[in-house]
TORKOL-282979 format. One record per residue (C-alpha): residue number from 1; residue in one letter; x, y, z. Coordinates in steps of 0.5 Angstrom, whole numbers, m for minus. Each point is the difference from the previous one (the first is absolute). Last residue first. Layout:
// residues N
i/aa/x/y/z
NUM/A/X/Y/Z $
...
This chain:
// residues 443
i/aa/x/y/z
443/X/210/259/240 $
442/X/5/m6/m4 $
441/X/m2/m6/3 $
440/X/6/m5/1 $
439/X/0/m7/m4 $
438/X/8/m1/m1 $
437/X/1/m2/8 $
436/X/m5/m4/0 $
435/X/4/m4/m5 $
434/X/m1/m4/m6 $
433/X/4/m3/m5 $
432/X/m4/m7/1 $
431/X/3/m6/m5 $
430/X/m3/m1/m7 $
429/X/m4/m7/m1 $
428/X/2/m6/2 $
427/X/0/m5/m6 $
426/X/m3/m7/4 $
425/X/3/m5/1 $
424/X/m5/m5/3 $
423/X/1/m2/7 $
422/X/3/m7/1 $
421/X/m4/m6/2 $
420/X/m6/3/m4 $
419/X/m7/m3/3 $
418/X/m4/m5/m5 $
417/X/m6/m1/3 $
416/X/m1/8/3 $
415/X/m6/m1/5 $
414/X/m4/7/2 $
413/X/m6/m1/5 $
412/X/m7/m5/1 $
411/X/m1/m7/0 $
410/X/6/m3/2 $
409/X/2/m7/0 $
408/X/5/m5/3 $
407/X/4/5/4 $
406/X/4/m5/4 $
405/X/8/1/m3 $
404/X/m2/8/m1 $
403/X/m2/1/8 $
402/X/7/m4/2 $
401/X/3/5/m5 $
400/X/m2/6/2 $
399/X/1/m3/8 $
398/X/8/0/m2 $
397/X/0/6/m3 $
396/X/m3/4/6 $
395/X/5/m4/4 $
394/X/6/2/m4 $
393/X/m2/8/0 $
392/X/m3/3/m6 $
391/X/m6/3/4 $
390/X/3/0/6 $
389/X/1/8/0 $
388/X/m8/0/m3 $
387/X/m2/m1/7 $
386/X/m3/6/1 $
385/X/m5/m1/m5 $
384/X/m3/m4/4 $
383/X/m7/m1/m4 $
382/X/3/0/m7 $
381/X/6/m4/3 $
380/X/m4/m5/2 $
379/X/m4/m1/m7 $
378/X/7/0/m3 $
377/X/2/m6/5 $
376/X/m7/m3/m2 $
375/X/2/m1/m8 $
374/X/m3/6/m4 $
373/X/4/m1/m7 $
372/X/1/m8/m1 $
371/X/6/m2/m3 $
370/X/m1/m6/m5 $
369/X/6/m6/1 $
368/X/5/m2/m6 $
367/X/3/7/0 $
366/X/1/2/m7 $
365/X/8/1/m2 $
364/X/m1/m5/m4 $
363/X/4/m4/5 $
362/X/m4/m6/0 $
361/X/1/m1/8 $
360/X/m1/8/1 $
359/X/m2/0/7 $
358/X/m5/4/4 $
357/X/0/5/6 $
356/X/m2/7/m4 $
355/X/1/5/4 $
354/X/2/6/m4 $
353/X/m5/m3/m5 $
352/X/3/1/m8 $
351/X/m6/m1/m5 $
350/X/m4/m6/m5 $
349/X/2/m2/m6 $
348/X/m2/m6/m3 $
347/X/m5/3/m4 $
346/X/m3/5/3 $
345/X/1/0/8 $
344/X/m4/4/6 $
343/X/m7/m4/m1 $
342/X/m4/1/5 $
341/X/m5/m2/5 $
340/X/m6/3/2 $
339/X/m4/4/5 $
338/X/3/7/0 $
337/X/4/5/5 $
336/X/7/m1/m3 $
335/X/6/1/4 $
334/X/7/m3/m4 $
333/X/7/1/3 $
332/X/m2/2/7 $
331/X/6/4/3 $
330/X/4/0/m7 $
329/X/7/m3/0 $
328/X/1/m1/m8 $
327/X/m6/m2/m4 $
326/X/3/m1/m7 $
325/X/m5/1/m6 $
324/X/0/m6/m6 $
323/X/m8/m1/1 $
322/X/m6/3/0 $
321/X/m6/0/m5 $
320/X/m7/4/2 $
319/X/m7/m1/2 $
318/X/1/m1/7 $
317/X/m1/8/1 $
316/X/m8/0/2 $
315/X/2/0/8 $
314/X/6/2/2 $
313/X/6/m1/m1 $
312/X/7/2/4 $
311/X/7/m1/m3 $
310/X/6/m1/3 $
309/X/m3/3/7 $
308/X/4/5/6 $
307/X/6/1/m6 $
306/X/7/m4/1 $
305/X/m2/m2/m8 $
304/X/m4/0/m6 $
303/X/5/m1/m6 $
302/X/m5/m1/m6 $
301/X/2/m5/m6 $
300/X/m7/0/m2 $
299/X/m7/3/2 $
298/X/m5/m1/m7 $
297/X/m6/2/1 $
296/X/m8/m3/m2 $
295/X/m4/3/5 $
294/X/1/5/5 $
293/X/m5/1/6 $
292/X/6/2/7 $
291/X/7/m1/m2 $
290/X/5/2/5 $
289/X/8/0/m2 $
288/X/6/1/5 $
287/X/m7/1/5 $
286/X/2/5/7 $
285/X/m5/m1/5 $
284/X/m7/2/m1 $
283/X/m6/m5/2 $
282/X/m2/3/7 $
281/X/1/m7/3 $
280/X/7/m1/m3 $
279/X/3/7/3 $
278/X/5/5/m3 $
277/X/2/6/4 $
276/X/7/m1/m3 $
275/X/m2/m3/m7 $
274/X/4/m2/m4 $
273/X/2/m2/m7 $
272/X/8/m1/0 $
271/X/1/m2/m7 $
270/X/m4/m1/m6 $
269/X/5/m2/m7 $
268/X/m5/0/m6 $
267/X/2/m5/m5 $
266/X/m7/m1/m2 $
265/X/m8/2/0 $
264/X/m3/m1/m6 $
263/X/m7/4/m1 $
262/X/m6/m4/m3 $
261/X/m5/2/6 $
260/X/m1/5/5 $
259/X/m5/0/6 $
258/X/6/2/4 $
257/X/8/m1/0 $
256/X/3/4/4 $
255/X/8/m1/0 $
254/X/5/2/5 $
253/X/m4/0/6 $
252/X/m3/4/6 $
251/X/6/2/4 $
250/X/6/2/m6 $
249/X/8/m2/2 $
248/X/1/m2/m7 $
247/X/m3/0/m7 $
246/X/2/m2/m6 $
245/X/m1/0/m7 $
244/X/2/m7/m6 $
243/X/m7/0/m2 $
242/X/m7/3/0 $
241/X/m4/m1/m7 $
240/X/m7/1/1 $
239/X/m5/m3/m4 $
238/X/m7/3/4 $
237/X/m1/4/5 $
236/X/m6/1/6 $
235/X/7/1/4 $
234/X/7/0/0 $
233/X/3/3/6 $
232/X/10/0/m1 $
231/X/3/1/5 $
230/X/m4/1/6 $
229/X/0/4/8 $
228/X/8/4/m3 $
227/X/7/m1/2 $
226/X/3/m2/m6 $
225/X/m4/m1/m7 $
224/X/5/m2/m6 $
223/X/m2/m1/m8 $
222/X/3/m3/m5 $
221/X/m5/m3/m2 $
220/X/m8/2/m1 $
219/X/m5/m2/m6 $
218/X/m7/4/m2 $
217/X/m3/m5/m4 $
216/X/m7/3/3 $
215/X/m3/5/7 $
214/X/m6/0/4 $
213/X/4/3/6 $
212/X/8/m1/m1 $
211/X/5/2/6 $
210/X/7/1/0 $
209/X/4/1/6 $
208/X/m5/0/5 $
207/X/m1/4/5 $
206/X/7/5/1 $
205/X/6/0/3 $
204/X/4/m2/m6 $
203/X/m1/m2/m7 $
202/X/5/m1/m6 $
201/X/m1/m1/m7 $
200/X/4/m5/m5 $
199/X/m8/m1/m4 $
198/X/m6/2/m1 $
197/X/m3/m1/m7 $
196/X/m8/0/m1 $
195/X/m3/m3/m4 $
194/X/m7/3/2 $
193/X/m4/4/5 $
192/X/m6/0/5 $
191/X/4/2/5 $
190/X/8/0/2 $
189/X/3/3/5 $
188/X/8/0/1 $
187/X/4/2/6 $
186/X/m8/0/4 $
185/X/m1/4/6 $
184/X/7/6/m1 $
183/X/6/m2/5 $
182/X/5/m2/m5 $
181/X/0/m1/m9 $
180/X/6/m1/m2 $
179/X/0/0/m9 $
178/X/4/m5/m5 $
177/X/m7/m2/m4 $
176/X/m7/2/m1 $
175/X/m3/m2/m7 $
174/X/m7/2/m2 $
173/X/m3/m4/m4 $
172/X/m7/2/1 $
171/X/m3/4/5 $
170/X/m7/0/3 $
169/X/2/3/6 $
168/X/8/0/2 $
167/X/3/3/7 $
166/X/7/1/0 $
165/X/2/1/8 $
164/X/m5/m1/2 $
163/X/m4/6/5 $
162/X/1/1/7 $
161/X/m6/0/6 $
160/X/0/m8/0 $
159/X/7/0/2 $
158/X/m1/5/5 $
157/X/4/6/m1 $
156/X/6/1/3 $
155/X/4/m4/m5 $
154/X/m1/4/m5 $
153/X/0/m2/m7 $
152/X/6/m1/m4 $
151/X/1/m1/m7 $
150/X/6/m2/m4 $
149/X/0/0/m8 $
148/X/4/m4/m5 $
147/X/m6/m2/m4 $
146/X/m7/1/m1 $
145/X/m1/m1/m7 $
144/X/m8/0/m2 $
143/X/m3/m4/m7 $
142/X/m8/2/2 $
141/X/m4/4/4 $
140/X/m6/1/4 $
139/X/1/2/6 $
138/X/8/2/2 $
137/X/3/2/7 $
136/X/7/1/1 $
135/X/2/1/8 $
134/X/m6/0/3 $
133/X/m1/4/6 $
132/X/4/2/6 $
131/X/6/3/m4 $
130/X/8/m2/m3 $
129/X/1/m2/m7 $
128/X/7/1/m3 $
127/X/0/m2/m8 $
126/X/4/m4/m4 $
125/X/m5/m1/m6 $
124/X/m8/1/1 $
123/X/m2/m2/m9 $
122/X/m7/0/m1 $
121/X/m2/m3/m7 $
120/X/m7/1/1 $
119/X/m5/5/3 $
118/X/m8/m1/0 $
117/X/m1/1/7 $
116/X/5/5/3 $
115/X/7/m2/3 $
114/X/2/3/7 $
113/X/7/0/2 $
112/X/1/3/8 $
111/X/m7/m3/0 $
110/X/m6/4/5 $
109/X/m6/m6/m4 $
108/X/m6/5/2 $
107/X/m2/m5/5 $
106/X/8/m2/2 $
105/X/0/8/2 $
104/X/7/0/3 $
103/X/3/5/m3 $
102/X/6/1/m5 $
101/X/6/1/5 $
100/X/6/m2/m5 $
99/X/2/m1/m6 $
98/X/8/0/m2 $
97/X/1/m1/m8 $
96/X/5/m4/m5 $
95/X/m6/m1/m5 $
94/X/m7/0/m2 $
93/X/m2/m3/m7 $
92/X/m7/2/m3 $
91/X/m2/m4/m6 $
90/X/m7/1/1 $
89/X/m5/6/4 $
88/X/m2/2/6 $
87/X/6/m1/5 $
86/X/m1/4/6 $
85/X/6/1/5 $
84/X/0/2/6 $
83/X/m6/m3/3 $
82/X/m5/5/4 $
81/X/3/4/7 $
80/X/5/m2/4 $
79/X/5/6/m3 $
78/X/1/m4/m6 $
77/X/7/1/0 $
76/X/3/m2/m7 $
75/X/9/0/0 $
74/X/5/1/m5 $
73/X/6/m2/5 $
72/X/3/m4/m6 $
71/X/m3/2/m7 $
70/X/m7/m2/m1 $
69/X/m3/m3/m7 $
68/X/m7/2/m1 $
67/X/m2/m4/m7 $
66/X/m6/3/m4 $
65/X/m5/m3/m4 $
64/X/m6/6/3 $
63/X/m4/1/5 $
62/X/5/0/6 $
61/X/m2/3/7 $
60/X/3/3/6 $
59/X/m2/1/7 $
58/X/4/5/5 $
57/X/7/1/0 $
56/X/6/m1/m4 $
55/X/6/1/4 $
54/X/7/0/m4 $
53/X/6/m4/m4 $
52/X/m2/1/m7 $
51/X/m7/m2/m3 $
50/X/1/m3/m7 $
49/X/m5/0/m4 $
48/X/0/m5/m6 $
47/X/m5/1/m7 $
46/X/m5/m6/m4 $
45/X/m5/4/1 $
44/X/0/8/1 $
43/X/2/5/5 $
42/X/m4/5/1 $
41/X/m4/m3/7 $
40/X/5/m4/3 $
39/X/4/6/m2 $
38/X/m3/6/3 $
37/X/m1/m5/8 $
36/X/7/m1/0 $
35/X/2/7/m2 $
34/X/m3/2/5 $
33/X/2/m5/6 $
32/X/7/1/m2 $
31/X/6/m3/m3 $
30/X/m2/m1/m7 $
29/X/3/m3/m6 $
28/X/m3/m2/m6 $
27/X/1/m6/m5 $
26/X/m2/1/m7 $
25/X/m5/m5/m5 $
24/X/m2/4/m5 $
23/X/7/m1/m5 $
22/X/0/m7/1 $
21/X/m8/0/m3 $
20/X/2/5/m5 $
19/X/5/m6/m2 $
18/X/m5/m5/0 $
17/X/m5/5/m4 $
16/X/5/2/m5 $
15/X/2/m7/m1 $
14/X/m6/m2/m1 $
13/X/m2/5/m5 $
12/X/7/m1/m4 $
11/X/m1/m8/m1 $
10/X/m7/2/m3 $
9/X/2/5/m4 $
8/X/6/m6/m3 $
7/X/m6/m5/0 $
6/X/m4/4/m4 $
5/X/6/2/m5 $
4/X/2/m7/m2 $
3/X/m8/m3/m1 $
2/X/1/7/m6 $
1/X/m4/7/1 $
């Protein structure tokens, strides 16, 4: 046989398996639990199944390559037992459903979606979740796409009794975008996992917008918590990068920042971070950012404002770079709970203090006058909360700046030497879309 001929045969045999593949890959119909359940088990990979509008019931499992794609009103009811839908094998795509009343076993991992260890390349697309436990859940997996999904929790449970919105355990490069989470424990927890893409989602009613616990490279924008304890809880993580997402109206803090190093914390607007049962001497009012045993961070072009404390510090979380954040309107700016003094400037650049008194006389837009975080005002208000309606007033003002004029030296606290005149343009994050009214629990 001539060179000629073996490339024709060869051509020809690729081609019939391309086309015997096309020819493989078909779409089924259903609209019954029987026909369901006959196809996930006789359909082959690479093939669709379309539920029609219907009821499903009970607890279904995919083992093969398949797309489930629901038409309007095709609805999976797990009858309050088990997960809805098992995923136990790669490439699977899920599609245009509505799932609901999955059990609320967190032990057995109860999920509306739940992805089985080993499985890849997941696909959860436009689907409506409602239930107890987890909404999506997946352990051990890789390259997962989560996105365009709404997921409510009950609000009737406690709010450690629900399970995550979307949970991931070991995952890797997961992309999770464009979902509404509400009235589930965490919007989006991550543990132990890697690169990770979360971004344009929106929380509300729930514990913590999203939640990283031994996590790295995983970035975060876009992203809105409303109404919820915390926005964003990075913990024992490494490298995160978390900007240009907003908190507002939650009671605990907007970001957490604990025992975690390299993240680079940035143009996140956080806003009316109040406790209403908050007390100084219990430790838990609301906290715009609250940093506790983090080293070598990276906070810029933050707006902490009209919380009860701007940034609070603990102990072990001085190691960190801080400066072009705007301070506006908190309570206590700074409370930090350590025996050293800090820097909260990088070249030059200190931030914006609401309640900054001095002048700029070289106008470079730097006041020429440190600020110090803590002064004795602060200290009075933190022990007579209810005078903070004096806080800005003119006497106020006036004592702040008194005290700044003799402070010869200061031993311990924050001090900012190159404070802003003028608070740093900061490109606002997307504006909140939500309302009560849109996050109703469907029974």
């Amino acid at each position: 046989m001539s060179k000629m001929a073996h490339v024709i045969a060869l051509i020809t045999i690729i081609a019939i398996v391309v086309l015997s593949n096309a020819v493989m890959a078909a779409t089924w119909i259903v609209n019954n639990n029987s026909e369901l359940r006959e196809q996930l088990l006789s359909a082959n990979a690479g093939d669709t199944i379309i539920l029609q509008a219907a009821s499903y019931t009970g607890n279904f499992e995919i083992t093969k390559a398949l797309m489930l794609k629901g038409l309007e009103g095709a609805d999976i009811d797990a009858l309050g037992h088990g997960s809805a839908i098992k995923v136990s094998a790669s490439d699977v795509a899920i599609q245009g459903l509505s799932i609901r009343n999955w059990g609320a076993d967190l032990y057995e991992n109860d999920a509306g979606i739940w992805i089985a260890e080993q499985t890849d390349k997941i696909t959860i697309n436009g689907n409506r979740l409602v239930g107890d436990g987890f909404g999506i859940r997946a352990d051990d997996s890789r390259e997962l796409t989560i996105r365009h999904n709404r997921i409510s929790g009950n609000p009737l449970l406690h709010v450690l009794d629900r399970g995550d919105g979307i949970y991931l355990n070991r995952v890797e490069q997961a992309v999770i975008e464009f979902n509404k989470i509400d009235h589930v424990r965490d919007g989006v927890y991550i543990e132990s996992s890697k690169g990770s893409l979360v971004t344009n989602n929106r929380f509300y009613g729930l514990q913590y917008g999203i939640h990283y616990m031994y996590s790295e490279q995983d970035e975060a924008y876009g992203n809105v918590s409303e109404n919820v304890n915390g926005g964003y809880a990075i913990m024992s993580s490494k490298l995160v990068y978390l900007h240009h997402n907003r908190t507002q109206n939650a009671t605990e803090y907007g970001v957490l920042l604990n025992i975690t190093n390299g993240a680079r914390i940035e143009f996140n607007v956080l806003r009316n971070i109040h406790n209403p049962n908050g007390q100084e001497a219990l430790g838990n009012q609301g906290r715009a950012m609250f940093i506790y045993g983090a080293l070598d961070n990276e906070i810029r072009g933050n707006e902490f404002a009209m919380s009860d404390i701007g940034i609070a510090m603990a102990m072990g979380g001085e190691k960190n770079r801080i400066y072009e954040n705007n301070f506006i309107n908190n309570l206590i700016q700074v409370k930090y709970v350590g025996d050293e003094l800090l820097q909260w400037s990088l070249a030059g650049r200190g931030n914006y203090w609401s309640g900054y008194m001095g002048w700029d006389h070289t106008q470079d837009g730097i006041g020429a006058q440190s600020y110090q975080a803590n002064d004795s005002m602060d200290k009075l208000f933190w022990r007579y909360p209810e005078a903070k309606f004096l806080m800005n007033s003119p006497v106020v003002s006036l004592l702040r700046w008194v005290e700044s004029q003799l402070t010869v030296f200061t031993v311990t606290g924050i001090k900012d030497d190159y404070p802003l005149m003028q608070p740093f343009p900061i490109n606002h994050p997307v504006e909140s879309d939500m309302f009560e009214s849109e996050f109703v629990y469907e029974q």
